[in-house]
mmCIF file of the N, C-alpha and C atoms, coordinates in Angstrom:
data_MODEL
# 
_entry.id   MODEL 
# 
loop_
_atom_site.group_PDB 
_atom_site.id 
_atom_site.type_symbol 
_atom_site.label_atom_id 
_atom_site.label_alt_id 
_atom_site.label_comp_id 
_atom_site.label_asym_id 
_atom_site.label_entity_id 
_atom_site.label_seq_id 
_atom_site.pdbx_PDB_ins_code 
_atom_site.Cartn_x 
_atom_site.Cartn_y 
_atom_site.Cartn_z 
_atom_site.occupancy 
_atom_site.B_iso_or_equiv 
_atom_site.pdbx_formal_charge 
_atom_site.auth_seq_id 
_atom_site.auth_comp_id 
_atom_site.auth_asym_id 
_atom_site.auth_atom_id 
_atom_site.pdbx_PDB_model_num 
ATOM 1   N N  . UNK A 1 1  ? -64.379 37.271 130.762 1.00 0.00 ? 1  UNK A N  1 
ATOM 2   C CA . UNK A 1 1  ? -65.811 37.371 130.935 1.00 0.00 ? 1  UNK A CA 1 
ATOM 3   C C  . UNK A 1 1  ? -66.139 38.747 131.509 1.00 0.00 ? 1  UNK A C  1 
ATOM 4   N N  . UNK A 1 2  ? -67.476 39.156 130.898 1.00 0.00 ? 2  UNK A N  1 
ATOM 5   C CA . UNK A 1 2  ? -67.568 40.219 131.644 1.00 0.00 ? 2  UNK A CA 1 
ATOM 6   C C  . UNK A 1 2  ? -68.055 40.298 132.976 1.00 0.00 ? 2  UNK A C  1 
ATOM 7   N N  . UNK A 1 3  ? -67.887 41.595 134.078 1.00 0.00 ? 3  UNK A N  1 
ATOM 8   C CA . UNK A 1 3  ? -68.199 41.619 135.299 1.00 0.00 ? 3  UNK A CA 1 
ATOM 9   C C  . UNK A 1 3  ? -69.998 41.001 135.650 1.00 0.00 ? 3  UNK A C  1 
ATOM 10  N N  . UNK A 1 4  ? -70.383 41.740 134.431 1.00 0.00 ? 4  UNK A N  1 
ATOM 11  C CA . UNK A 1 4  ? -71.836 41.387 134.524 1.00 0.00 ? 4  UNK A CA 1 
ATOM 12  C C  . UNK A 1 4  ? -72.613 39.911 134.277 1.00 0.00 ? 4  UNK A C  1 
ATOM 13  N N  . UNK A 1 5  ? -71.547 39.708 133.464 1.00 0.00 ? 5  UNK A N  1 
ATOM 14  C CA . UNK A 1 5  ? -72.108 38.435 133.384 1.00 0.00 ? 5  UNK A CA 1 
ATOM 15  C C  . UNK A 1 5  ? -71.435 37.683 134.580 1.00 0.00 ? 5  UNK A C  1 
ATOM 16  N N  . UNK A 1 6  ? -70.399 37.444 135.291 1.00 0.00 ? 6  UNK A N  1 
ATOM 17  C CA . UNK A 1 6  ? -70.018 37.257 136.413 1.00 0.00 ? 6  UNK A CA 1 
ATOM 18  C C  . UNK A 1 6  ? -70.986 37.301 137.361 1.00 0.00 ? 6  UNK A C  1 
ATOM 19  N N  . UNK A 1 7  ? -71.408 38.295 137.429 1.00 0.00 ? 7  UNK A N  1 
ATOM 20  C CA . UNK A 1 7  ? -72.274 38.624 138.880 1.00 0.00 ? 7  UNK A CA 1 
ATOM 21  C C  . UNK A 1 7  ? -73.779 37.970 138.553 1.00 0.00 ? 7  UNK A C  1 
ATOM 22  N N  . UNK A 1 8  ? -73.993 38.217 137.489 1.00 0.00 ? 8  UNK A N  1 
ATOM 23  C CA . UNK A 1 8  ? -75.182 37.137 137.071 1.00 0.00 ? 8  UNK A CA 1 
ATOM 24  C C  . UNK A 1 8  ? -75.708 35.814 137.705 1.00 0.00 ? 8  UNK A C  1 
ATOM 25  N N  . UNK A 1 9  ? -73.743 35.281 136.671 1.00 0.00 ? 9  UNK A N  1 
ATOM 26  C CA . UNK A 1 9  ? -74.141 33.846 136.987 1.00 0.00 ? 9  UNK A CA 1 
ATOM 27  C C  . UNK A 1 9  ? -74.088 33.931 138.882 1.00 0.00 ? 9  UNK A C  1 
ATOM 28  N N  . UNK A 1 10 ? -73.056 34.022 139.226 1.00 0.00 ? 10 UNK A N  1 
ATOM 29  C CA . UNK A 1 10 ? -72.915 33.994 140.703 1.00 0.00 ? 10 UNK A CA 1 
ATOM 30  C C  . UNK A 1 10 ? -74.067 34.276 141.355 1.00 0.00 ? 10 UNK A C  1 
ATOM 31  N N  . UNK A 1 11 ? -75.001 34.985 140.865 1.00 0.00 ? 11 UNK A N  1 
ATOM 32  C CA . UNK A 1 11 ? -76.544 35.394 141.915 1.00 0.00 ? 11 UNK A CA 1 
ATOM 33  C C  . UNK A 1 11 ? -77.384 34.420 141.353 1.00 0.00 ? 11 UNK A C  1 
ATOM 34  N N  . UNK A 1 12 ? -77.732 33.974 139.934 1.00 0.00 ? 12 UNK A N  1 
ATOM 35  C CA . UNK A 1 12 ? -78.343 32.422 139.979 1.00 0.00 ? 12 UNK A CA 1 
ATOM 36  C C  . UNK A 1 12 ? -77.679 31.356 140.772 1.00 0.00 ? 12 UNK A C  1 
ATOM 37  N N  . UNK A 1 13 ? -76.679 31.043 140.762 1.00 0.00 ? 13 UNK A N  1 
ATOM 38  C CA . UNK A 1 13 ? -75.780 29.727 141.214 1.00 0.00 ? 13 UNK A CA 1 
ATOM 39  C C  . UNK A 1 13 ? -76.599 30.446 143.018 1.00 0.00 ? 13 UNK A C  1 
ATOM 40  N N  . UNK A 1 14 ? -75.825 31.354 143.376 1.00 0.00 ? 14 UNK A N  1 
ATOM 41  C CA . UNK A 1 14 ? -77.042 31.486 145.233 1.00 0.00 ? 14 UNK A CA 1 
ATOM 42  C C  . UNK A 1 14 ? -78.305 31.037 145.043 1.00 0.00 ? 14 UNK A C  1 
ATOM 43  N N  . UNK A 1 15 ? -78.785 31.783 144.471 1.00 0.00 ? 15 UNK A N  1 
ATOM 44  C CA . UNK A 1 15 ? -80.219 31.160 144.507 1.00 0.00 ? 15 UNK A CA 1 
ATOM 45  C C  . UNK A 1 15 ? -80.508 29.675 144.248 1.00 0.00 ? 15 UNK A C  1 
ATOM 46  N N  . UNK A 1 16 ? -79.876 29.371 143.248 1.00 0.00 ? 16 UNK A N  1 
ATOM 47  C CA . UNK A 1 16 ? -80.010 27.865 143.194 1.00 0.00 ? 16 UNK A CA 1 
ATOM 48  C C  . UNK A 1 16 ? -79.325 26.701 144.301 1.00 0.00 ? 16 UNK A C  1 
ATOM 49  N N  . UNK A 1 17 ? -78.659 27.586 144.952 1.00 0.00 ? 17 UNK A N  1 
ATOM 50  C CA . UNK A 1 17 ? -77.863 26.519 146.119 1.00 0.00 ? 17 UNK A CA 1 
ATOM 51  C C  . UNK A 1 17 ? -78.768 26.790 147.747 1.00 0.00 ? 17 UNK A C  1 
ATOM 52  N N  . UNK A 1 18 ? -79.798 27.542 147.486 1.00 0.00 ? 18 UNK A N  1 
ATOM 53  C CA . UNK A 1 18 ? -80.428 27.952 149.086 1.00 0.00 ? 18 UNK A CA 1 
ATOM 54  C C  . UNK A 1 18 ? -81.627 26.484 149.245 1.00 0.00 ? 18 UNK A C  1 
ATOM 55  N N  . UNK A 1 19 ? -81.973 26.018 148.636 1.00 0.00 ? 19 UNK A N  1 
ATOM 56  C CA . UNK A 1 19 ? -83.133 24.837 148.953 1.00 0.00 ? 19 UNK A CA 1 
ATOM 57  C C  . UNK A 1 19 ? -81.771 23.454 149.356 1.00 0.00 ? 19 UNK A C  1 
ATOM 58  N N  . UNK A 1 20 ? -80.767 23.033 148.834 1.00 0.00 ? 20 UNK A N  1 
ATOM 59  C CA . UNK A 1 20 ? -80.434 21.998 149.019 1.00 0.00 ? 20 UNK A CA 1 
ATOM 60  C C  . UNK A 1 20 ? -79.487 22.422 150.634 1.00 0.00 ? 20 UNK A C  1 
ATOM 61  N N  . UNK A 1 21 ? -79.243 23.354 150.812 1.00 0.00 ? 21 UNK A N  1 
ATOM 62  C CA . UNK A 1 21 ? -78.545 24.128 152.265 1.00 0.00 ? 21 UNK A CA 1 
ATOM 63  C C  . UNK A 1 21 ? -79.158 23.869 152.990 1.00 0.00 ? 21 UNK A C  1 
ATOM 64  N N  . UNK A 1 22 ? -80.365 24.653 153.027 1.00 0.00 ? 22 UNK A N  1 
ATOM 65  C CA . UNK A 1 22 ? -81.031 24.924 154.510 1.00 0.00 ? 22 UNK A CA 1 
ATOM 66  C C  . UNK A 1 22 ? -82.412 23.830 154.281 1.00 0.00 ? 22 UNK A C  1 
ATOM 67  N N  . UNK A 1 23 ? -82.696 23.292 153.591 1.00 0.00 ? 23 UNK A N  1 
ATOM 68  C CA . UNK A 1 23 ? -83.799 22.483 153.051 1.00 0.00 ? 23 UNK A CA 1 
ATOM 69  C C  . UNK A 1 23 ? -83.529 21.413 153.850 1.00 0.00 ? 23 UNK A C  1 
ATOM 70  N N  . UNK A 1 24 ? -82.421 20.596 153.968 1.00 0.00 ? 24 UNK A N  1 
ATOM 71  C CA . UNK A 1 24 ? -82.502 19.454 155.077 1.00 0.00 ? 24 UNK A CA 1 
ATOM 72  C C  . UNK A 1 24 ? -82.580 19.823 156.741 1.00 0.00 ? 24 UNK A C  1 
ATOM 73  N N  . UNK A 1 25 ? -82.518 21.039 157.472 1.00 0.00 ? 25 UNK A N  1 
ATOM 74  C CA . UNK A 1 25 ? -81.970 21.513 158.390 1.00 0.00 ? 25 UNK A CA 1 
ATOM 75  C C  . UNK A 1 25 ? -83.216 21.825 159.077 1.00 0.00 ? 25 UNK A C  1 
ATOM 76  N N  . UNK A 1 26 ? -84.364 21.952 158.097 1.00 0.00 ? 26 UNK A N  1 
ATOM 77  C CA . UNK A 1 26 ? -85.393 22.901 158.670 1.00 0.00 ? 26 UNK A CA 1 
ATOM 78  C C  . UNK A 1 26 ? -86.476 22.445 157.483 1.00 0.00 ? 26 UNK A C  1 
ATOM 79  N N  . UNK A 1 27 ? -87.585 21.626 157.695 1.00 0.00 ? 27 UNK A N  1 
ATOM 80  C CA . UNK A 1 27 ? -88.807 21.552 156.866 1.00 0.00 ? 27 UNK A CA 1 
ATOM 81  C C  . UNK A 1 27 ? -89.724 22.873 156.554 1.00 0.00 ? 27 UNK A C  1 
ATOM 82  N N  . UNK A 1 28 ? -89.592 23.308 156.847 1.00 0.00 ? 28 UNK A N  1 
ATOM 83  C CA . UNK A 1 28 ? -90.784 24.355 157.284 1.00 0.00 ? 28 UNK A CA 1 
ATOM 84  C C  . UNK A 1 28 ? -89.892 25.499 155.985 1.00 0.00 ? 28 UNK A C  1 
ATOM 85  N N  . UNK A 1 29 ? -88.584 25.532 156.554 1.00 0.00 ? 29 UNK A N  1 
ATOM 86  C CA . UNK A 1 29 ? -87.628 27.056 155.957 1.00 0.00 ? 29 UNK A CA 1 
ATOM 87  C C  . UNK A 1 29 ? -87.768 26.403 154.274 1.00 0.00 ? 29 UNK A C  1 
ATOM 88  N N  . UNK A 1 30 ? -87.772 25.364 154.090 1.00 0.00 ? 30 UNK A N  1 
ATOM 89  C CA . UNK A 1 30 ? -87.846 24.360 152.406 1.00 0.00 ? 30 UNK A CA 1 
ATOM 90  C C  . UNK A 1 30 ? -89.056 25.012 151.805 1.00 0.00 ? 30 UNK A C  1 
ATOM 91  N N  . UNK A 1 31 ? -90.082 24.768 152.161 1.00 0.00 ? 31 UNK A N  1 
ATOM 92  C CA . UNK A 1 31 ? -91.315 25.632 151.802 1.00 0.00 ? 31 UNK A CA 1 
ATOM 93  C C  . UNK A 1 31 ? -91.306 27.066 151.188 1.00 0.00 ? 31 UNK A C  1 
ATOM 94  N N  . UNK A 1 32 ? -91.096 27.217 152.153 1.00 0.00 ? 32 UNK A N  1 
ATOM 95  C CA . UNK A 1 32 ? -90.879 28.793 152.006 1.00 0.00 ? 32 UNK A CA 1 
ATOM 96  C C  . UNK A 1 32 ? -89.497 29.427 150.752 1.00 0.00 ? 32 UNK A C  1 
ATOM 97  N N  . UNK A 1 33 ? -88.985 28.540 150.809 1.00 0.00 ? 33 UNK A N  1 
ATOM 98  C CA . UNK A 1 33 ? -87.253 29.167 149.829 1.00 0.00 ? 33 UNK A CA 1 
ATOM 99  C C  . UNK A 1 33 ? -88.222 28.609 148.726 1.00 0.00 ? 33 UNK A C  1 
ATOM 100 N N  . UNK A 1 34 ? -88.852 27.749 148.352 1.00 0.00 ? 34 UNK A N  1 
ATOM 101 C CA . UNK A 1 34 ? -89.365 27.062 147.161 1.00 0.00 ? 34 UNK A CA 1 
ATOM 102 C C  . UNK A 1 34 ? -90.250 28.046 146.277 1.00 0.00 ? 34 UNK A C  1 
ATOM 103 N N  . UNK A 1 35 ? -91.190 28.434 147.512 1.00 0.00 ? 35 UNK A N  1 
ATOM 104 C CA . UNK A 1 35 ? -92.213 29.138 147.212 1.00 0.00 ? 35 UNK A CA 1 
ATOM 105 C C  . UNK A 1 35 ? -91.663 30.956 146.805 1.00 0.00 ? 35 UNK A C  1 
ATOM 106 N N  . UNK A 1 36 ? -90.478 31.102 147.394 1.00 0.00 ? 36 UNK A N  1 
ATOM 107 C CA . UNK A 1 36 ? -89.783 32.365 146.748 1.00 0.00 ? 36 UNK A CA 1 
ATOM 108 C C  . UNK A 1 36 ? -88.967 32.551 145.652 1.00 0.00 ? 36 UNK A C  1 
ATOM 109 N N  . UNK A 1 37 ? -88.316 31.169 145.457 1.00 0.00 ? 37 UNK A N  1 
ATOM 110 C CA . UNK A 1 37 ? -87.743 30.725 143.726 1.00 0.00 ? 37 UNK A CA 1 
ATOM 111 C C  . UNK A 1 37 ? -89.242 30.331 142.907 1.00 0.00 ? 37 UNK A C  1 
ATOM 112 N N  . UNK A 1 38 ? -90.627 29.985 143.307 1.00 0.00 ? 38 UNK A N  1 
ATOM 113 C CA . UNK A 1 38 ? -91.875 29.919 142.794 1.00 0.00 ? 38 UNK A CA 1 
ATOM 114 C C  . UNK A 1 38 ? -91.930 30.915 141.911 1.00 0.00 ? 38 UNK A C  1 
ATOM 115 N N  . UNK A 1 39 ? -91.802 32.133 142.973 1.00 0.00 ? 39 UNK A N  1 
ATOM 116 C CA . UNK A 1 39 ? -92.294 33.792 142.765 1.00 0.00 ? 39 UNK A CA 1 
ATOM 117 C C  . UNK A 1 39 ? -91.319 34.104 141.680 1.00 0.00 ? 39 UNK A C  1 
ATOM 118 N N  . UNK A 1 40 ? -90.059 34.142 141.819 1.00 0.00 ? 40 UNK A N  1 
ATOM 119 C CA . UNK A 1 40 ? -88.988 34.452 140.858 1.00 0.00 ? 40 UNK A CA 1 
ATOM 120 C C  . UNK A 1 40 ? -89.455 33.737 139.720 1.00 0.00 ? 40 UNK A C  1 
ATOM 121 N N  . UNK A 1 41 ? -90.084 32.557 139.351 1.00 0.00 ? 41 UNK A N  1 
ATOM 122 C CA . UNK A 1 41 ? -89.861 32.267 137.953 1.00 0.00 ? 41 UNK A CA 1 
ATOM 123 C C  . UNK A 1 41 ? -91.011 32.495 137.674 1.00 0.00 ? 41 UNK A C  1 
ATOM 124 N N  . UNK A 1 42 ? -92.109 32.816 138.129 1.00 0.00 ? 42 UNK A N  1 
ATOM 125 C CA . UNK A 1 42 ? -93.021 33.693 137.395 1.00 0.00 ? 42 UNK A CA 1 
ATOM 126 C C  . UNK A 1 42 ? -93.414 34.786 136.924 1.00 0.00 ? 42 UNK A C  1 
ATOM 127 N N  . UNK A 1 43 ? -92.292 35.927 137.944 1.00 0.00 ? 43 UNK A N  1 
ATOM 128 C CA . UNK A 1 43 ? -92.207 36.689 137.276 1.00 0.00 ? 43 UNK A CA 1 
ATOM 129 C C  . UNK A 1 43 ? -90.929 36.916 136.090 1.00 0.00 ? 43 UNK A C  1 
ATOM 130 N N  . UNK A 1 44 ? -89.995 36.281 136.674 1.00 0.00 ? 44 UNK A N  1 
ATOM 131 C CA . UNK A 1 44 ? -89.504 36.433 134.965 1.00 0.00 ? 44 UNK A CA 1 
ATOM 132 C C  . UNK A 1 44 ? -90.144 35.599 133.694 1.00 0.00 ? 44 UNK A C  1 
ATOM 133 N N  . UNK A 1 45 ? -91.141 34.979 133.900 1.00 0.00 ? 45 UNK A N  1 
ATOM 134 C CA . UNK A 1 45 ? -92.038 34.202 132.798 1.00 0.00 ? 45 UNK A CA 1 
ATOM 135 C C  . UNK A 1 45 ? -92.894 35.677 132.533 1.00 0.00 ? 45 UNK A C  1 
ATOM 136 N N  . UNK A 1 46 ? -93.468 36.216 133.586 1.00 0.00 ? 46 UNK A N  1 
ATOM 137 C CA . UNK A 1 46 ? -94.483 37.345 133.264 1.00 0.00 ? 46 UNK A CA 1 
ATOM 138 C C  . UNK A 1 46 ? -93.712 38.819 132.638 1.00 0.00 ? 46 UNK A C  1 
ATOM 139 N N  . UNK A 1 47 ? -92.225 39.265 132.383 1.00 0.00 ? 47 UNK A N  1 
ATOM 140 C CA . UNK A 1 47 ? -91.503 39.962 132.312 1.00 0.00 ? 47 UNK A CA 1 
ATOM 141 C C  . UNK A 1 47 ? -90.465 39.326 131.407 1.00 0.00 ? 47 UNK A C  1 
ATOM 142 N N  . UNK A 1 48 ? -90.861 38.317 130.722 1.00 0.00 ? 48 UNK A N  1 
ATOM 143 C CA . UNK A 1 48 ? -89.961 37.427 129.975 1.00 0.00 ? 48 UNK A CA 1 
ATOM 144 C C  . UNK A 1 48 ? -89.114 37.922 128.355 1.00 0.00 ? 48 UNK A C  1 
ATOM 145 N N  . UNK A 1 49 ? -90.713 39.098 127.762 1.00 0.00 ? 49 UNK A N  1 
ATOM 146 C CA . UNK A 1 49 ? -90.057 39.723 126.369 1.00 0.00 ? 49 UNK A CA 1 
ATOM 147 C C  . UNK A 1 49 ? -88.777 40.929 126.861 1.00 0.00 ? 49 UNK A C  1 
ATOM 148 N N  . UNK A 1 50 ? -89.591 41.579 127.875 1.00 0.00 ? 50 UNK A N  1 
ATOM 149 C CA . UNK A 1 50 ? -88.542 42.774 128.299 1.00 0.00 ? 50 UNK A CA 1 
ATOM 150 C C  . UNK A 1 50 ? -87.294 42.610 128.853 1.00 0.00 ? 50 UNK A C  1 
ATOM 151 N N  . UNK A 1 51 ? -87.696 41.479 129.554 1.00 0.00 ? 51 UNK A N  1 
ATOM 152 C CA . UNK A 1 51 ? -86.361 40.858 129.862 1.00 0.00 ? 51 UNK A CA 1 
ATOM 153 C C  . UNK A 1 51 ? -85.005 40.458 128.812 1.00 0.00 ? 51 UNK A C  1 
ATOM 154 N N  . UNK A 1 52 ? -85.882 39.857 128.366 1.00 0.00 ? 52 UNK A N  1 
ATOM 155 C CA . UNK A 1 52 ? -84.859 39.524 126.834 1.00 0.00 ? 52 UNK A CA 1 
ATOM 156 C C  . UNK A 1 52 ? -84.470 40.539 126.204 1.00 0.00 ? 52 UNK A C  1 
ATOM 157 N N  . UNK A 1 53 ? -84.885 41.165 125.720 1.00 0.00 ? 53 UNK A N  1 
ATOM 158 C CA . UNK A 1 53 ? -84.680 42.788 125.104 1.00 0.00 ? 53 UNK A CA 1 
ATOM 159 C C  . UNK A 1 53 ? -83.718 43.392 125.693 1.00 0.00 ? 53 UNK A C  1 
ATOM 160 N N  . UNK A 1 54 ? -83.845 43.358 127.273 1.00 0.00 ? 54 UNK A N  1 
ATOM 161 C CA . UNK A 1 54 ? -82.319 43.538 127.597 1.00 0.00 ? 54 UNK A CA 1 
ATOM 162 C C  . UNK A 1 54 ? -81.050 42.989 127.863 1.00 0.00 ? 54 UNK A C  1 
ATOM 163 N N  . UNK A 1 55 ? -81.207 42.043 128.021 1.00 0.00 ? 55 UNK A N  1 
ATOM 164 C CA . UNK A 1 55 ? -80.518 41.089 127.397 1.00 0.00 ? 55 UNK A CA 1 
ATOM 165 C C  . UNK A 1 55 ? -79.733 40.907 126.432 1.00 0.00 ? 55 UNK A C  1 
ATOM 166 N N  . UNK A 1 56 ? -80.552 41.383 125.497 1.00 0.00 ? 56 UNK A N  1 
ATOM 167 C CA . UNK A 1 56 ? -79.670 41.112 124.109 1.00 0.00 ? 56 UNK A CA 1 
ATOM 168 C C  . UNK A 1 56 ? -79.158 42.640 123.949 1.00 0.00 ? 56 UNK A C  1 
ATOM 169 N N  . UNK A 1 57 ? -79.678 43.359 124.038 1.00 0.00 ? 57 UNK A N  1 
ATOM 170 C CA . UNK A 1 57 ? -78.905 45.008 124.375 1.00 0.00 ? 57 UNK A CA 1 
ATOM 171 C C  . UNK A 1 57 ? -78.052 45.152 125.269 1.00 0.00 ? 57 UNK A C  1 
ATOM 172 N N  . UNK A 1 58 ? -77.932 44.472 126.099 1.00 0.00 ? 58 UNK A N  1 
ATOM 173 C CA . UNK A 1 58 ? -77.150 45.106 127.393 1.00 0.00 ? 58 UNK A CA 1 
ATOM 174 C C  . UNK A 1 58 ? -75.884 43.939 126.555 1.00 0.00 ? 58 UNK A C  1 
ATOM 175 N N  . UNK A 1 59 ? -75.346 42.366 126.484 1.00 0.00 ? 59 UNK A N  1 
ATOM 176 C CA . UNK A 1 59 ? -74.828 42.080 126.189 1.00 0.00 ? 59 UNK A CA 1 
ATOM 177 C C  . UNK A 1 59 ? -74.535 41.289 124.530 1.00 0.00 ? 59 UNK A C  1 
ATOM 178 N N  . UNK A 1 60 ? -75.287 41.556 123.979 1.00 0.00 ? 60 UNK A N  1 
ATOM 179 C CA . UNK A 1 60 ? -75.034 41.148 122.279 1.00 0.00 ? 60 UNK A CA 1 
ATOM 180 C C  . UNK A 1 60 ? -75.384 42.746 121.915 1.00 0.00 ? 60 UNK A C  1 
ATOM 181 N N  . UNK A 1 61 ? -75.281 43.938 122.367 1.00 0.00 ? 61 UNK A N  1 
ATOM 182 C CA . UNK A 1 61 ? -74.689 44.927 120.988 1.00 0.00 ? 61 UNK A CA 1 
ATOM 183 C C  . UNK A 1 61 ? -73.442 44.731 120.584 1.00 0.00 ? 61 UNK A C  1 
ATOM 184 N N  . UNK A 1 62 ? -73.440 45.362 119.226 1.00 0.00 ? 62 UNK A N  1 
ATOM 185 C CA . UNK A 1 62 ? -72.089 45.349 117.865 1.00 0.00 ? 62 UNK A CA 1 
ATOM 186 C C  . UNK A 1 62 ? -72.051 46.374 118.471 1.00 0.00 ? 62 UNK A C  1 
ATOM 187 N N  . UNK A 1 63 ? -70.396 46.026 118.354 1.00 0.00 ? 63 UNK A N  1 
ATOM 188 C CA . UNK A 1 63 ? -69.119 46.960 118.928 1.00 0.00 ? 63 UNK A CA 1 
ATOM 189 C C  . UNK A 1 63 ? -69.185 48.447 117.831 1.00 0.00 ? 63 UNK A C  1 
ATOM 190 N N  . UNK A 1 64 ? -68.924 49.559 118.107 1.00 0.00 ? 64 UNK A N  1 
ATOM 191 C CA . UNK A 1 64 ? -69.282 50.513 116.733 1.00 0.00 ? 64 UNK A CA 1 
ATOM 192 C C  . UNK A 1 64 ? -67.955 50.524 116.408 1.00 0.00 ? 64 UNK A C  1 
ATOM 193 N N  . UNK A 1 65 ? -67.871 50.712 115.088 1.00 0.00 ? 65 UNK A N  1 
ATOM 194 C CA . UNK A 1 65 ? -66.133 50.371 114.433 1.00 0.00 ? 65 UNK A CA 1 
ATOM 195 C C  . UNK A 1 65 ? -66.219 52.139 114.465 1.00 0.00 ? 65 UNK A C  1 
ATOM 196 N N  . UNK A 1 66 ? -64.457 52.465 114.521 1.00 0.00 ? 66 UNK A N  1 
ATOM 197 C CA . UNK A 1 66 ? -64.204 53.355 114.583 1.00 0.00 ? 66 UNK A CA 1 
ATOM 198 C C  . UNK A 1 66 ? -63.388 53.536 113.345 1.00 0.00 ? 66 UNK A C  1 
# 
């Protein structure tokens, strides 16, 4: 796999593991982590074509034959 995609997944998988952590520990801190994964998926909804675009450039370009 590549590094990038490595580090990818590994920084979704954090983000997705911070509400069930600290979410029982602290009501108040739940809110708030929710409302900042809120923010994150709207802006990648609002940044969603460009996003993709790189995406598919950064990891689906053809290899150039030599």
């Amino acid at each position: 796999m590549k590094m990038r995609a490595v580090l990818f997944m590994s920084a979704v998988l954090m983000l997705l593991s911070i509400p069930p952590v600290y979410g029982y520990s602290d009501p108040i801190s739940v809110t708030l982590i929710w409302q900042f994964l809120a923010s994150i998926l709207v802006g990648l909804l609002f940044f969603f074509k460009s996003i993709k675009l790189w995406v598919i450039k950064t990891f689906f370009k053809e290899k150039k034959k030599e």
